[in-house]
C-alpha positions in Angstrom: 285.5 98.5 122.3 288.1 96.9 119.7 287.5 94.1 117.7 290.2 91.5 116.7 290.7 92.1 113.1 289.6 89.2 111.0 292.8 87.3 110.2 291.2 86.3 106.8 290.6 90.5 106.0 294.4 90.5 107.1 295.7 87.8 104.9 293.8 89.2 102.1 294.7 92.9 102.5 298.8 91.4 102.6 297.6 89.6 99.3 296.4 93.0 97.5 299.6 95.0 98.7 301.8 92.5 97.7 299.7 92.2 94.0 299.9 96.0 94.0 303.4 96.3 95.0 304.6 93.7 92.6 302.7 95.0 89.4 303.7 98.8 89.9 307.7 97.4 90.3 306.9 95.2 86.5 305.3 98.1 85.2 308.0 100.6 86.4 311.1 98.4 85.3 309.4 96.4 82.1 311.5 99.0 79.9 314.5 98.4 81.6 314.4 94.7 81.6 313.2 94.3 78.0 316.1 96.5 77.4 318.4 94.8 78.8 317.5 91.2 78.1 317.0 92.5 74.4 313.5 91.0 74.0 311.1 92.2 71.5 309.0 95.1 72.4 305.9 92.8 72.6 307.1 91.1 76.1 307.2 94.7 77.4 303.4 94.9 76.5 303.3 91.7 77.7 304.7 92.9 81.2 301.9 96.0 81.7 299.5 93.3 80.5 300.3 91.5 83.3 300.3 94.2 85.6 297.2 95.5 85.2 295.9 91.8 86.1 297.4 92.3 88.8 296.4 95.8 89.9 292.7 94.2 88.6 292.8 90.9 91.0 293.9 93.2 94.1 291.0 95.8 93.2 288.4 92.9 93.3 290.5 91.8 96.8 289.7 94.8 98.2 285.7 94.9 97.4 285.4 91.5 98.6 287.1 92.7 102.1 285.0 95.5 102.2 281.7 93.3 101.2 282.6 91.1 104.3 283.9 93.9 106.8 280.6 95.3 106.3 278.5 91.7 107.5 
């Protein structure tokens, strides 16, 4: 009655949490880091920049593991 789940919808779900894990954690301590390091403000832009890439590249993970789940 259960299928073996598609190790290639597995690897790529581990790909988007890790994407989403890691762009939430840049996002949460850009601030702190910037602060820290005593960068300009623009590398902390820089930082969200990157993680909404990141939160972008695991959204279009996730349609494309839906688009195949659903063959």
């Amino acid at each position: 009655m259960t299928e073996k789940p598609d190790p290639d919808i597995a690897r790529a779900g581990r790909q988007a949490a890790l994407a989403i894990a890691g762009g939430g954690l840049l996002a949460i301590f850009a601030p702190g880091i910037v602060r820290v390091t005593g960068l300009p403000v623009r590398y902390e832009f820089l930082a969200y920049f990157i993680s909404i890439a990141c939160f972008i590249w695991a959204l279009s993970v996730a349609a494309r593991m839906w688009q195949k789940r659903d063959k």
